[in-house]
C-alpha angles and dihedrals in degrees: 000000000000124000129197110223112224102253115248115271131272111263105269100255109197130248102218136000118215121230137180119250129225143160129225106192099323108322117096124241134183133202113194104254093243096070085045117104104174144304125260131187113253110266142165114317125201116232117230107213112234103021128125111275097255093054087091086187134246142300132202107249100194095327092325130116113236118195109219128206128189109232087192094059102027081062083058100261126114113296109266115265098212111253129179103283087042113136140160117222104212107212137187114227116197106220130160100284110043122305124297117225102220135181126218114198102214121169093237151352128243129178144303114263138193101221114189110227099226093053093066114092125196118269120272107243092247139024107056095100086227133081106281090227086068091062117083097180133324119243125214117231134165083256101054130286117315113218109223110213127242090211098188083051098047079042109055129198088248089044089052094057085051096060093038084056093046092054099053094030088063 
């Protein structure tokens, strides 16, 4: 007698991915939690002299340099002034040659979704307020729409040497 054997199953795709929440000025934005260190409370940032304004400087994390960008001016408006709910998520972005601790001045930090996959939908072409190739995908919540972020994008390679720059040159 022949069988047939059941096929594998199908790879477990999830049903939701959690980010980390955050406002700059008054839009919402989300990073995927994975590329998320910690959270640290805004302080005083050292200036690098001869990098681009939205490279804020950098700050010493437990005797290690951090290199800081501002999100609100790197998406073209005026660079933050700290307030009260002012943080930097410090991230950690994989690229060729190891992985790049980066901070992101935000003005201020929200929650940790779940965010279903299939519930984010592409970027309109215009709107946002920001580049669309920032953008990897919008996500629909009771408040509005929350932009999820394309971080490679947001962090160019250019802007990338720069940090990397900032953080030996302090």
């Amino acid at each position: 007698m022949h069988t047939l054997e059941s096929a594998a199953p199908a790879p477990h795709l999830p049903t939701s991915v959690q980010h980390l929440t955050f406002r700059v000025r008054e839009a919402g934005y989300a990073l995927p939690i994975e590329l998320v260190r910690e959270i640290i409370e805004y302080a005083e940032i050292t200036r690098v002299p001869m990098m681009p304004a939205y490279i804020h400087g950098v700050l010493n994390l437990r005797g290690n340099v951090v290199p800081v960008l501002d999100l609100a001016a790197r998406f073209g408006m005026e660079l933050t002034e700290a307030g009260k709910r002012t943080c930097i998520v410090i991230i950690a972005l994989p690229l060729e040659d190891g992985v790049q601790r980066i901070g992101l001045v935000v003005d201020a930090v929200d929650a940790v979704l779940d965010i279903d996959p299939h519930g984010v939908v592409p970027a309109p072409p215009f709107g946002t307020g920001i580049r669309a190739d920032f953008i990897a995908g919008m996500a629909q919540q009771e408040q509005g729409f929350l932009i999820i972020l394309n971080m490679p994008q947001v962090l160019s390679l250019e802007d990338i040497r720069y940090l990397s720059q900032a953080a030996k040159g302090s």
